[in-house]
N, C-alpha and C positions, 0 to 999 in steps of 0.2 A: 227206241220205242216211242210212237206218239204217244202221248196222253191226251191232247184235244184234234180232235178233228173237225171241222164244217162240212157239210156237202151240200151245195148249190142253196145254202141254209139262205132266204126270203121273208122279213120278217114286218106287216103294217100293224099300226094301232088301233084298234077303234076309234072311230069316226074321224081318223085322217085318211086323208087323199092320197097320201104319195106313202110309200113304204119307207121304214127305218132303215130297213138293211136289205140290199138286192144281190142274189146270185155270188152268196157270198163262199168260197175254197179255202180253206184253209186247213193246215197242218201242225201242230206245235209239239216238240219233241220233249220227254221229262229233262230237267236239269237245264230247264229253257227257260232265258227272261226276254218276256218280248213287251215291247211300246207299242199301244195303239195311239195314232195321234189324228189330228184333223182338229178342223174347226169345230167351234159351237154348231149340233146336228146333223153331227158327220155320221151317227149313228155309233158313237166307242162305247155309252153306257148302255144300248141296246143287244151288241153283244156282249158285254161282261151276262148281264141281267139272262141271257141265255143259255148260260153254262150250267146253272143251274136248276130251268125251268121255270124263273119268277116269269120270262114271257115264253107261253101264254096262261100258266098257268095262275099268276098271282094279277096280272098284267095282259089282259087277252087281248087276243087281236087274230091276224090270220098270217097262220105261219106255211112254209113249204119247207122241202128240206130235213137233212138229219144234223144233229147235234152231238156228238158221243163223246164221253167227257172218261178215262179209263177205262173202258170198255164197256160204257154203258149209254146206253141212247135215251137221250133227256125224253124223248116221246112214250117211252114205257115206264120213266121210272117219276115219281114225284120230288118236288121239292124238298121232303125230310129224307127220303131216299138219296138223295142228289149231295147234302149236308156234310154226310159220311167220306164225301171223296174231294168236294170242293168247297171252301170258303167265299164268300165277298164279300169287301169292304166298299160302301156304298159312298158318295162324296157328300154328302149332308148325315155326319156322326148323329145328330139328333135322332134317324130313323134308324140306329141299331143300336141304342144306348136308353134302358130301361129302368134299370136296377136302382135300390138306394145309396149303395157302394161303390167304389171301382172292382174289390175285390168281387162281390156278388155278381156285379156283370160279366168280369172276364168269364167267370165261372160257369154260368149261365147254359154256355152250349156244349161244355163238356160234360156238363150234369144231366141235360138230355138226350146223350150219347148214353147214358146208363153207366160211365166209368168208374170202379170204386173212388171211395171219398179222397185214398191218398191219392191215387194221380189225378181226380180232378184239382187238389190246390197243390201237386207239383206243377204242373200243367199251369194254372196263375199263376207260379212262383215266377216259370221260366217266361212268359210272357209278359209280368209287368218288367223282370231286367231287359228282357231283347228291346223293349220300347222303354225304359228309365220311367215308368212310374213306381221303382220300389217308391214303399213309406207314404203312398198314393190309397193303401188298403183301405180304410173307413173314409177316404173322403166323398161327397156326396158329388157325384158325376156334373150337376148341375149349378155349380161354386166353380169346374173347371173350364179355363178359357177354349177358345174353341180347339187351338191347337193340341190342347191337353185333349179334349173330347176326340179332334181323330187319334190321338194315340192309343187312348183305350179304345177305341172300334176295331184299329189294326191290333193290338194285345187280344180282345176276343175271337180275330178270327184266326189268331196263331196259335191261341191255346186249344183250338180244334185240330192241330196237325195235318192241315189237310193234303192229298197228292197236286193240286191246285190253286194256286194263291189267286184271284184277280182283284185286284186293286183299282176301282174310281179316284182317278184325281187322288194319288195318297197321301201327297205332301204339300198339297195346296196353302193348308192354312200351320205349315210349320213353319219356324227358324229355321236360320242357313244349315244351320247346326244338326237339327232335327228331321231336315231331308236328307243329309248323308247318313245320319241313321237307321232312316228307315231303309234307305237303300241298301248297306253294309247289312241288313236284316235280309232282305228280298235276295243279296247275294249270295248270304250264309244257306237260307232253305235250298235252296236251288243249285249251289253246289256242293252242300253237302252229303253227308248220307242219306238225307231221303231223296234229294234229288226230284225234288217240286218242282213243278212249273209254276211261274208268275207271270202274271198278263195284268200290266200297266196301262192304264188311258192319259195321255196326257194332252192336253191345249196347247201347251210349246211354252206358259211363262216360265214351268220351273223344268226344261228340257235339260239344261245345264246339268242339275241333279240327275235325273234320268240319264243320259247319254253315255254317264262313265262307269254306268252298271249291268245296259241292257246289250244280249248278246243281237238281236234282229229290232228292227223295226217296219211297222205297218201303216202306211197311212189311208184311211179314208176319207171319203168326200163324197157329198150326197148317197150316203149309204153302199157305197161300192170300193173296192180297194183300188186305188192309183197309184200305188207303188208299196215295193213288201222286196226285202233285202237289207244284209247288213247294215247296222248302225253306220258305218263311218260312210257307206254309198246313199244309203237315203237322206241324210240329216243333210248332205251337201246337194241333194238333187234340187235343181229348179220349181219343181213342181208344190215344193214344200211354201215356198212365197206366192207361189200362183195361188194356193188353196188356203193359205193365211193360217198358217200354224209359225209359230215363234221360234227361230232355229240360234247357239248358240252363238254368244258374242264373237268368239273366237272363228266361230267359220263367217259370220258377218265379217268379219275385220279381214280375213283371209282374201274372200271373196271380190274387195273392195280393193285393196290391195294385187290381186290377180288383174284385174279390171283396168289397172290404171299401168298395165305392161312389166310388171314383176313378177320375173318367173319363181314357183314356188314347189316344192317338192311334192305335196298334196296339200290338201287342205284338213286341218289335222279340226278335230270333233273332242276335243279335250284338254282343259289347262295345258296339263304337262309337255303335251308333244306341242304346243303353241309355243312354249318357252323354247323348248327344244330348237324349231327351227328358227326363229328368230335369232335366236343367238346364233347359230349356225350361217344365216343372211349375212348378219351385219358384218360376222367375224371373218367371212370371207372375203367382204366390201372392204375389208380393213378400217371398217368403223369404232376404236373398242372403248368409245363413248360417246353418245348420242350430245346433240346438240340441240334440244329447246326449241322449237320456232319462234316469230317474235309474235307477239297477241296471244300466245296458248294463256289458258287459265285465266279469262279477265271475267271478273264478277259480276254474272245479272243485275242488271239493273232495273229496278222495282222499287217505288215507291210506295212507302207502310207509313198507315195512319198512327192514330195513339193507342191503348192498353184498350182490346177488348173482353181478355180475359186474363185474373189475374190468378195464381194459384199460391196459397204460404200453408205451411205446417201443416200438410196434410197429412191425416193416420188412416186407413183401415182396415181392418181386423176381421175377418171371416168366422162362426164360430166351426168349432170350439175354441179356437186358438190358432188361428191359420192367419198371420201378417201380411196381406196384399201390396200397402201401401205405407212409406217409412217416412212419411215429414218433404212431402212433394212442393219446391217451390218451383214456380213457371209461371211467366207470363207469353199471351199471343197478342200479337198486333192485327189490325185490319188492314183486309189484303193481302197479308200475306197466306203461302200454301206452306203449313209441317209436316213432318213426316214424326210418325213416331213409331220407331222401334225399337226390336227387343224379342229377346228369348220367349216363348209361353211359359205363362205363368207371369212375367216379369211386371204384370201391374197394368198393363195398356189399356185394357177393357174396363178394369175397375176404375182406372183415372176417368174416361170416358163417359161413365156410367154417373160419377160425380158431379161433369160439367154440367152436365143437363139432369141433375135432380133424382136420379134414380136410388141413387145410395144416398147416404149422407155420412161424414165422416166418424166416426169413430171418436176422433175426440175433439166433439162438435165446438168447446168452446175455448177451446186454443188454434184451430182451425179456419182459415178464411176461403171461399168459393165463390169468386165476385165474376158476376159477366155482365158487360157494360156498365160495370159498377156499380153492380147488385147483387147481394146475396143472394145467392141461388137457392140457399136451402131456408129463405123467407119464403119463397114468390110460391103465388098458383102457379098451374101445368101449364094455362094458357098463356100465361107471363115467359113463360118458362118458354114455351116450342114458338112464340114469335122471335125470340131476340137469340136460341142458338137449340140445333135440330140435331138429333143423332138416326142416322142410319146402321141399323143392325149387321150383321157379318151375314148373316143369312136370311136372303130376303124373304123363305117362309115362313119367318119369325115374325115379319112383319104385314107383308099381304094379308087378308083378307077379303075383299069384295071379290065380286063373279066376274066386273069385267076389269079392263084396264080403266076407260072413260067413269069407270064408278070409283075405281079407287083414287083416283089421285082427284075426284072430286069430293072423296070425303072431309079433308080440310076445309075447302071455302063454305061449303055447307055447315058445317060443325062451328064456325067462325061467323053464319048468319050472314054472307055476304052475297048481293041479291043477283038474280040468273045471270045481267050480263058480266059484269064482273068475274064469276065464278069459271065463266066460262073462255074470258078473257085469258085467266092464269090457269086454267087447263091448256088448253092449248098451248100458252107458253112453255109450259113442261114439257107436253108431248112434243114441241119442236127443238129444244135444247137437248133432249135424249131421245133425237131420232126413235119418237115410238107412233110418230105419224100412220097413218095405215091399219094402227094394231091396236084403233082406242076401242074397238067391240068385241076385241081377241078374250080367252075366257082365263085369266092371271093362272087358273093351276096348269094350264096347258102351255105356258108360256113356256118359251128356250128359256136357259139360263141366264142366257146372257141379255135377254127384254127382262128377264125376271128385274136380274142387277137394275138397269136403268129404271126401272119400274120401282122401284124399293127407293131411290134417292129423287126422282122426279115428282113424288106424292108428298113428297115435302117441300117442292120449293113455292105453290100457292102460300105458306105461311110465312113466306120474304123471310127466313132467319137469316141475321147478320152474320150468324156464325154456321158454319155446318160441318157435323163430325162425321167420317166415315172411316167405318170399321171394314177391311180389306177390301175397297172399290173395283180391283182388280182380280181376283179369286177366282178358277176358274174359267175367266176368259180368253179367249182367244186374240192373237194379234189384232185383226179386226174390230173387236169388242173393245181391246185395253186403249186403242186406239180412238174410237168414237169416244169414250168413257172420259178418258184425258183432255181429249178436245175440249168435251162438253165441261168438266171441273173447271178450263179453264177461261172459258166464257164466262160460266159464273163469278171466278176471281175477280177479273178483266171487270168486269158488271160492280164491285164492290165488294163481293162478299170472299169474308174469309174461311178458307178450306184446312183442315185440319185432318190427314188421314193416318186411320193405324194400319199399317201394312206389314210384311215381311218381302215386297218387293223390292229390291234392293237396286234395281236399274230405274223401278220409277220416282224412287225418292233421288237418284245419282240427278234425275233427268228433268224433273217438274217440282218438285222445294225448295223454297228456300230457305227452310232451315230444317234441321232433324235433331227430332230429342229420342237419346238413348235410353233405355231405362234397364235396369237388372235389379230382381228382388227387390222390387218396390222402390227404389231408389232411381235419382235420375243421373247417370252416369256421367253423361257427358253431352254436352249442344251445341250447335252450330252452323254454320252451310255445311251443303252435302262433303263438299270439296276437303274443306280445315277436317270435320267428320272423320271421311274413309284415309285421310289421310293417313291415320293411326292405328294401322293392321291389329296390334297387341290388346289395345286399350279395349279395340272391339270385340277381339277374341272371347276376353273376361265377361261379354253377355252374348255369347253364343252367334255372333255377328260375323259374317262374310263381306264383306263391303261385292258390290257386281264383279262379275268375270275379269272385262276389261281392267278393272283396275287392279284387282289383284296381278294381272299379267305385270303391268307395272310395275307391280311391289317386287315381284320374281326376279324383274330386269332390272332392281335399280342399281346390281354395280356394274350395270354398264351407262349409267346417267339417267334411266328412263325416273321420271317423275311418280310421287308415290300418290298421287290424286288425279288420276285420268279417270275422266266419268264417260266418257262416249266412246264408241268405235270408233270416230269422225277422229276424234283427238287424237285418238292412238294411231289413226293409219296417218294423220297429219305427222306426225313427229318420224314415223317408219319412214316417210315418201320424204320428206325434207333430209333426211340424213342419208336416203342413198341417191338423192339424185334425182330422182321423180317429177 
């Protein structure tokens, strides 16, 4: 039985030119997980947003076409009508997260379902476990990190039961830990007894997670589908590179590998069948342990200035009684890029929120928060966003002006620095983050992925020495993650030191040189990526995956393979050297 249908479904916005979604077919069967993927403006959050009539009804524009969502056609029925059969989880938790509680909000839409009292908080009970926020009840939504935030958005819309699940970008801003979660969630509805449909949008960073759950995948581009068939045939199709969506390591590595005259049985779209054949190659080569090339693993070489920031005995304390942060010592150097991660929850935002003055600790006078050798929790703001800048996780948090050219001119202005100057370090941003062309564009109209650039290029007019970024890569597409990288590292290169909090585990493998772990407010463990992922177990203990790739290593290592492979490049190096290649 389908549960979603498309028919020739045609979807523009007001006051754009080109349409979202064109001449769009589609069919999705109950007990269906599908992927929509594509680049940034491919149109994936245009049709989510139509399943249940937010366009055109919340969101207008000019639509053709039918929608029918269980046997009902979004043109006759409204948004609260719609409610009853479909859920969505939206990629910005801020716009579905109200309440003063976690409990309150889960509740929220069961309560306006009319359901009695008991099953609306069975209903929360079962949603805060399928997403691990028991003991989450009284806490106040806006104390939780972001990753906590999408998890009670995904808990509200589970506590709705609906025959429908679509998920925006669900596990963007989770731990490793936390998108097999949600997925082993999206897999239980869907093949369980009720036999739900889920409709995924992903960009391709966290595809890995996706790929070993969803039964189809879809891809679009420019609002049209260019390819729709099984996971394991589309995720390896060409077309998926052409359109710049992010495909997994393991079919990268395969492909590369294929490329260079090694016949391979397929190209397998999942850890386990990666091991699988692999060892099945070598063992046949009569390999039955690898040999090392010579030069593997030699350490980037980057020169770091002195102590730009210093951190000792930090504490704080959320009220009522909620521990954030447990006695944080860390120093950063200039020049260099860290990575820091960690479970949600585990203190990253809060540390963050410290450097630059936003909190202050807990127990301020055993406590030190020195940047360039200044207490931070002396200085004015303006002391303060010269010498180290933080970028927000979500750059609606931070925008505000009408255009691009006004926002990231509101520093040099605010700082009294006179037209040509100002306009000097305008333009330097817009050229550093490729947002050339787009300085009259109007900020709430902006893609996501100009948003991102838009959100960290408004701060480099105030030259901070230090600059903190909270998930630089969220959301974006290969293209995106790719400019975005570029751009961090010209800054680096330029002198300034980059600091980002992520849960991307191939860009910290690929671009830091060092990563600080943290769990429950404490910092676990530090170092290069490499010494790091090294230590599968140690990570485990805060919810840590080290990338694809290198876990494939860990699988392999009693056949010799190395337990700190950070690139596909490495690993097909060491495949191609041990058979001959």
């Amino acid at each position: 039985m389908n549960l979603v249908e498309f028919k020739k479904f045609s979807f523009r916005y007001l006051r754009r030119k080109k349409p979202a979604l064109k001449d769009i077919n589609l069919t999705v069967e109950e007990g269906t997980t599908v992927a929509v993927v594509g680049p940034a403006g491919a149109g994936k959050t245009t049709l989510v947003k139509a399943l249940n009539g937010l366009v055109p009804y919340i969101e207008p524009g000019y639509l053709e076409g039918d929608v029918i969502v269980n046997g009902l056609n979004t043109r006759e029925y409204d948004v609260p009508e719609m409610a009853h059969h479909v859920s969505i989880v939206l990629e910005n938790p801020d716009l579905q997260i109200f309440s003063l509680t976690v409990k309150d909000d889960i509740a929220f839409g069961p309560a306006n379902l009319g359901l009695p009292a008991d099953e609306i908080w069975e209903r929360v009970a079962y949603a805060m476990r399928e997403t691990e926020l028991v003991g989450f009840d009284d806490r106040n939504p806006n104390n939780l990190s972001g990753g906590e935030q999408q998890s009670l958005a995904i808990a509200g819309a589970l506590a709705m039961k609906p025959r429908v699940l679509a998920l925006d970008e669900p596990v963007a801003m989770l731990d490793p830990v936390g998108k097999e979660r949600v997925m082993s969630v999206v897999e239980r509805i869907t093949k369980g007894d009720s036999k739900a449909t889920t409709i995924i949008t992903e960009s391709g960073a966290d595809i890995e997670a996706v790929a070993e759950k969803v039964d189809r995948v879809i891809a679009l581009h420019q609002g049209e589908v260019v390819v729709d068939g099984p996971a394991e045939e589309v995720l390896v199709d060409p077309v998926m590179e052409r359109i710049g969506v992010g495909r997994p390591q393991v079919v990268d590595l395969f492909l590369k590998l294929q490329g260079a005259g090694l016949k391979v049985p397929h190209i397998p779209i999942v850890l386990d069948d990666a091991v699988e054949i692999l060892r099945r190659l070598l063992t046949e080569a009569g390999v039955k342990r690898v040999e090392v090339p010579p030069g593997y693993g030699r350490p980037r070489e980057r020169d770091v200035g002195e102590e730009v920031v210093r951190v000792q005995n930090l504490h704080h304390t959320y009220p009522p009684d909620v521990p954030a942060l447990r006695g944080i010592d860390l120093t950063i150097r200039r020049g260099e890029m860290v990575g820091i991660i960690g479970q949600n929850g585990s203190g990253k935002t809060t540390l963050a929120r410290h450097l630059v003055g936003l909190l202050k600790p807990t127990n301020r006078r055993e406590a030190m928060v020195q940047v360039m050798n200044q207490d931070i929790t002396k200085l004015r703001f303006r002391q303060i966003i010269e010498m180290i800048n933080y970028v927000f996780q979500n750059p609606d948090d931070q925008i505000f002006a009408d255009t691009v050219w006004e926002e990231i001119a509101f520093a040099p202005e605010m700082m009294g620095l006179s037209k040509e100057k100002s306009k000097q370090l305008i333009e330097e941003a817009l050229e550093t983050f490729n947002l050339k062309g787009h300085e009259r564009d109007y900020t709430m109209a902006l893609p996501a992925d100009l948003k991102t650039y838009l959100s960290i290029a408004c701060v480099l007019p105030l030259k901070p020495q230090v600059l903190l970024i909270d998930e630089p890569t969220t959301g974006l597409d290969t293209r995106g993650e790719r400019v975005m990288l570029l751009s961090l590292k010209k800054l680096q290169d330029a002198g300034h030191t980059i600091v980002i909090i992520t849960h991307n585990m191939k860009t910290v493998a690929e671009h830091c040189d060092r990563v600080i772990v943290m769990k429950e407010g404490k910092i676990l463990i530090e170092g290069p990526p490499r010494e790091v992922y090294a230590q599968p177990n140690l990570l485990l203990e805060a919810d840590i995956r080290p990338p694809q790739i290198t876990q494939l290593g860990q699988r392999l290592s009693d056949m010799g393979f190395p337990s700190d492979v950070l690139t596909v490049d490495e690993m097909a190096e060491i495949i191609l050297h041990n058979l001959g290649r």
